[in-house]
N, C-alpha and C positions, 0 to 999 in steps of 0.2 A: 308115169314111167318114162313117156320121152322125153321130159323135162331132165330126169336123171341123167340119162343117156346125152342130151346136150350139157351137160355140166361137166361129165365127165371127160368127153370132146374137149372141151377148152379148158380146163386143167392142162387133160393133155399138151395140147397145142402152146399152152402155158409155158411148160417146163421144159418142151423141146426147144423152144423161144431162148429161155434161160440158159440149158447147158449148150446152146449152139454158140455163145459169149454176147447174147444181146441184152442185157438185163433192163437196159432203157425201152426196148421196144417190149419187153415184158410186160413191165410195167404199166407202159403207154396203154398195150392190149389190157391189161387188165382193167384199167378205169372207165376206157373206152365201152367195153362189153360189161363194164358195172353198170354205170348209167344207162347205159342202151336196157340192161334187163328189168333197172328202178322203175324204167319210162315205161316198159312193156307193161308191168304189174300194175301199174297207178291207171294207166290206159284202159285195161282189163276191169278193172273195179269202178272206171265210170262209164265205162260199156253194159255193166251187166246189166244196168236198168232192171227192171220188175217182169220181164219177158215178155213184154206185150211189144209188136212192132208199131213202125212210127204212125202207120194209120190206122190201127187200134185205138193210139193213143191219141191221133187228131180225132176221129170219130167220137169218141166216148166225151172228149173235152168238148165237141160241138153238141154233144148231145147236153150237156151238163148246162152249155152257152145256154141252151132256147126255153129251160125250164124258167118258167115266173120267179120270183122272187116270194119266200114265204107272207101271206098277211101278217101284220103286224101292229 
């Protein structure tokens, strides 16, 4: 829901941009806060990681490190 509420904000801010007679800065705003929001998302998707924090994730790797190797 505040995702919404930030989208709607810069619409807004969008079109008051546009009929105030700047259409180039519109513009500009628009591509600008595109990419800014592509970067947020792609960022967020390799953040989520599996939820384990990062010394969960060293601990359990180190515990993994000191087991033998199966015979074979």
């Amino acid at each position: 829901m505040r995702n919404l509420v930030w989208v709607i904000l810069f619409i807004a801010a969008l079109m008051a941009t546009w009929w105030a007679g700047l259409p180039v800065l519109a513009i500009l705003l628009a591509v600008l806060c595109g990419l800014a929001g592509l970067l947020y998302f792609i960022a967020g998707a390799a953040r989520a990681g599996d939820g384990r924090t990062e010394q969960e994730r060293e601990g359990h790797e180190r515990f993994l490190r000191d087991i033998p190797p199966p015979p074979g």
